[in-house]
N, C-alpha and C positions, 0 to 999 in steps of 0.2 A: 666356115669349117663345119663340117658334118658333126649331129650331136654323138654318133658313134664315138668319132675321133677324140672328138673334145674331152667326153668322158674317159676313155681309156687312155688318153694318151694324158691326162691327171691322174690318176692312178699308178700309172706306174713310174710316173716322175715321184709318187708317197710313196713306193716301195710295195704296193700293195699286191694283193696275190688273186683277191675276188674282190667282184665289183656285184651290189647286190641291191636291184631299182623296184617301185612300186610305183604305179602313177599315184597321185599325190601324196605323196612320202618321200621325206627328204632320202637324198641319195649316200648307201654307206657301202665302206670300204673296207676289207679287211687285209690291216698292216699286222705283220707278226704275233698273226695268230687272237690277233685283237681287235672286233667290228669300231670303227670310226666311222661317225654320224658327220655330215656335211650339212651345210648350210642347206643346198639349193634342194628345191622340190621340184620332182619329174611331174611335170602336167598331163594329162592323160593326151592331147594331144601333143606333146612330144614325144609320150610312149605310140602313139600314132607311126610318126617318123621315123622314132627309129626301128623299130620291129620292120617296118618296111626296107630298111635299110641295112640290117644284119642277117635276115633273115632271108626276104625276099617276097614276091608275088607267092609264089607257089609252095613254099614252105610255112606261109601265113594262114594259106587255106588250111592247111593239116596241121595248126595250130588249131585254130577259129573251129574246126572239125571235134577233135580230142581237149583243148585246153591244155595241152602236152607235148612239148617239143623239144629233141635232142638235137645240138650238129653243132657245128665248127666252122669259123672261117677267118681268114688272114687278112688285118689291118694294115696294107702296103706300106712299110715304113713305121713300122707300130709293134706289130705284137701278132700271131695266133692266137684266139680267143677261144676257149668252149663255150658252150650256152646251150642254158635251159628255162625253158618260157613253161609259166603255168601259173594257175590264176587259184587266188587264195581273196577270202571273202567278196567275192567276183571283181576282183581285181587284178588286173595282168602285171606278173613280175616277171622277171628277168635276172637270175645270175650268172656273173660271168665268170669263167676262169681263165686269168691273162698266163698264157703258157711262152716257155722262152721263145727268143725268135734263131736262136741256134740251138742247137743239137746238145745233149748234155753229156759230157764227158764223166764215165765214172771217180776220175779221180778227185775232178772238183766239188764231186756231191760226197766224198769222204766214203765211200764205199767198200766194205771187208772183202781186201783179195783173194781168202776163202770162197766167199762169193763168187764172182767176178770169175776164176777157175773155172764153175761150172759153165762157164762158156764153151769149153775146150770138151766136154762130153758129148758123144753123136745122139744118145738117148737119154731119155728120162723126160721127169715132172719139176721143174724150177719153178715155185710161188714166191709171188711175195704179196705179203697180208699188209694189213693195219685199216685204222680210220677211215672214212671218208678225209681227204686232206691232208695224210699223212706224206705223200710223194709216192706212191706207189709207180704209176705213169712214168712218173719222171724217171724211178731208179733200173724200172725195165727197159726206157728208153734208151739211156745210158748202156743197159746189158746188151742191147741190138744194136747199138751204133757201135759197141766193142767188136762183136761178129762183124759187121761191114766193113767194119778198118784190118782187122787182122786176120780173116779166115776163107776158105774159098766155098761159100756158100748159098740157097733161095731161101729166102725169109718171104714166110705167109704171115700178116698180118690180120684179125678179124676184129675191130675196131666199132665203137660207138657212142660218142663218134669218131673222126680218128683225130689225136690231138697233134702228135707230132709228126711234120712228114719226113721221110725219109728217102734218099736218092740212089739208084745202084752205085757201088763203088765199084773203084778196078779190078775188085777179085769177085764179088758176091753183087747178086742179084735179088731184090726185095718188091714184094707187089705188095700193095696195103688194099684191104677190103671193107667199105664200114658197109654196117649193117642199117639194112632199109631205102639203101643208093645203089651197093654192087650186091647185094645179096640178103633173102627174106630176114634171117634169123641166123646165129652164133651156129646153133646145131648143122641147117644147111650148110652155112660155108665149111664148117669142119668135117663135113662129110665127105663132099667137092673135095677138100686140103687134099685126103688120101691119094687121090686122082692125077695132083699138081705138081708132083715133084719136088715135094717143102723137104730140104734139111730142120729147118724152125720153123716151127709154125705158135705165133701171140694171142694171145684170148684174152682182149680187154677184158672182160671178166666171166669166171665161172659161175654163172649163176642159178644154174638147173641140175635137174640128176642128165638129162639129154647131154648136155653139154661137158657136164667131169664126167659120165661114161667116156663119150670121144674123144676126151682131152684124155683120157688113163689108156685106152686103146691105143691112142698116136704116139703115145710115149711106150709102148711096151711093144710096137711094133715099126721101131726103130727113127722117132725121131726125139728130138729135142724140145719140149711145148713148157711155152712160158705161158703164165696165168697171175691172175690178182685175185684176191677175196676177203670180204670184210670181217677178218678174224685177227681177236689180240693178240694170239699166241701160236707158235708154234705146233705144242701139242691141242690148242682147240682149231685149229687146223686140220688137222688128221682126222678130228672129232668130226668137225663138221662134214669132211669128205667124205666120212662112211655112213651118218646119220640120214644122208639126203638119198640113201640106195632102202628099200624097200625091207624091214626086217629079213625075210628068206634070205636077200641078196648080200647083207652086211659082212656074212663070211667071208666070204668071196673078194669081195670089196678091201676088207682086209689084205689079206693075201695080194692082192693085185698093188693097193696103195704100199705096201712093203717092199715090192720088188721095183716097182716105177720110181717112185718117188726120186729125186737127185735130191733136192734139197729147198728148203724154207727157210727166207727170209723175213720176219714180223715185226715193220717198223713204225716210228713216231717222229712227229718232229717236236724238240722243246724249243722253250723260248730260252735264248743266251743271255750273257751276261754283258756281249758285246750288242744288245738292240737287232741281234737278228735270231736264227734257228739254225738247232744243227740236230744233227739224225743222231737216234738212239735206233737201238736193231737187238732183236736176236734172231741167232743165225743155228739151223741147225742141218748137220750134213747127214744125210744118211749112210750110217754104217752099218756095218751086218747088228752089231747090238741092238741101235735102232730099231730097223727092222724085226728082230726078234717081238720088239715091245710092242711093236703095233702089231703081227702077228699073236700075240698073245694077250690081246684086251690088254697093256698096263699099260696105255699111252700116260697114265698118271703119273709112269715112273720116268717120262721124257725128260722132263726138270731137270734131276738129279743128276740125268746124261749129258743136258748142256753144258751144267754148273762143271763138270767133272772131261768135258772133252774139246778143252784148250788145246790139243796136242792136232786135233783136226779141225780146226779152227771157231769151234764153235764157242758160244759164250748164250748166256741167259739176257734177258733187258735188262735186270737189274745190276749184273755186270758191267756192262756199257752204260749203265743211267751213272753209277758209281766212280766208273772210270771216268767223265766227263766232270764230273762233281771234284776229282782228284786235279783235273788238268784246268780247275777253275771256270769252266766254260758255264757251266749252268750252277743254279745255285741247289741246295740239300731239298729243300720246297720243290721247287719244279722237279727233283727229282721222285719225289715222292707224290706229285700229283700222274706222273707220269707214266710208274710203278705197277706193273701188272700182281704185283708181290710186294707190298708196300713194307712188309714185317721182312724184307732182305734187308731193306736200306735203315729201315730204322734199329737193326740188329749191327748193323754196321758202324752207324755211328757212335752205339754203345759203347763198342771195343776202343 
């Protein structure tokens, strides 16, 4: 058996999510949310083997080049894997991230059909935030494989690298692009997008002012662009959007993020009480209110809009950390480790 195999196909018999090696360093796993240390220690020549064998000849060179490597690739009868190779006290690690091997259905990831709705819009900006490891990937995956099954649609993906593939369905038509294989950089391919015919077009992540300029353009001239970014909230979402545009330009920016925007979702996963993880979120819709608030510097006062706009599906974290806590699922602790606003939940359990 190949040591790829052997490792990942242990793993995810322990339920685990990342696989995380060091040549001599024993090999650890992260089960819910929790690094588990194993026994065995990777020898430098089985980091040999396997780098050669996940990787390949020619993506070993542009490792060996940079010390820096992104990509993906599918264990036949196993799993999709992400991986990133990089070397820390000059020693070469490897983490993996074991990704399903079917498509994820939003209903089984417990997803607010608030949410999910913004499917059904031809324009706009759909984010969704959180952590590194919070499920971002996954819940957008889930929002794309909803378009594929129900809408008649071309989805542009710009990916890197890409985790989940995706196949045309009967109605709709989906090209996936990762960056550095089908195309230089995020900005390029989002340029090209204009050119291609996208009802949707996916931006693994927004990470430049280049890139949420043409993700804010694509969405105010009439498509639908979903994005990720590593923000805890909602309103520092909006923060972060306008902060990365140039002082002069933050006006503007405003104004443009007010009218695009559809809507942010900014999620976590906690640990259960049943030995797994289940999603906390907040969700916020953009309404003319909204809008207003981020046209007029209060995004401070977005909170208060979540807390208060149940009627359009919206709710705060600490709402859903609470409600979860109610329905037994996590304990008051994990909620409050969790807690963007930890003074909600501890105000709550006063009462």
């Amino acid at each position: 058996m190949s040591i790829a195999r052997e490792i990942v196909g242990y793993a995810i018999k322990a339920g685990s999510s990342d696989i995380h090696l060091e040549e001599g360093a024993p090999i650890a796993i992260r089960v819910n949310s929790d690094i588990r240390m194993l026994d065995h220690i990777l020898k430098p020549t089985d980091m040999d083997k396997l780098l050669l064998e996940i990787v390949g000849p020619e993506k070993l060179k542009i490792f060996e080049k940079h010390n820096d490597l992104d990509t993906s690739i599918g264990i036949e009868g196993l799993s999709r894997i992400r991986i990133n190779v990089y070397v820390s006290n000059e020693k070469r690690c490897l983490t993996l991230r074991i990704l399903p091997d079917t498509l994820p259905r939003w209903q089984d990831l417990g997803l607010p059909q608030p949410f999910v709705d913004l499917a059904q819009k031809q324009r706009g900006l759909v984010l969704c935030t959180g952590p590194t490891g919070s499920g971002k990937s996954t819940t957008l995956a889930a929002f794309v494989n909803y378009i594929l099954e129900t809408q008649c649609r071309h989805i542009l993906t710009i990916e890197d690298p890409i985790e989940f593939r995706f196949n045309h369905s009967k109605t709709s038509i989906i090209h996936q692009r990762e960056v550095k294989r089908d195309t230089e950089s995020f900005a390029s391919a989002l340029r090209a997008a204009l050119r291609e015919d996208p009802d949707v077009i996916y931006i693994g992540e927004m990470r430049d002012l280049e890139t949420i300029q043409l993700a804010i353009t694509a969405a105010e001239t009439g498509h639908l662009v979903l994005g990720t970014l590593h923000t805890s909230s909602a309103a520092k979402t909006v923060e972060r959007i306008v902060d990365v545009f140039p002082a002069e330009q933050q006006e503007q920016a405003r104004l443009q993020v007010s009218t695009s925007l559809a809507g942010i979702m900014s999620q976590t996963l906690c640990k259960n009480t049943k030995g797994k993880r289940s999603l906390a979120y907040e969700l916020l819709i953009n309404t003319p209110a909204i809008g207003n608030l981020i046209r007029e510097r209060k995004v401070s006062q977005i909170y208060s809009q979540l807390q208060t706009g149940n009627r359009e599906g919206m709710n705060t974290l600490e709402q859903c950390l609470l409600q979860l806590v109610a329905e037994g699922l996590i304990t008051r602790n994990e909620a409050l480790n969790k807690a963007g606003n930890p003074r909600a939940i501890a105000v709550e359990a006063m009462e």
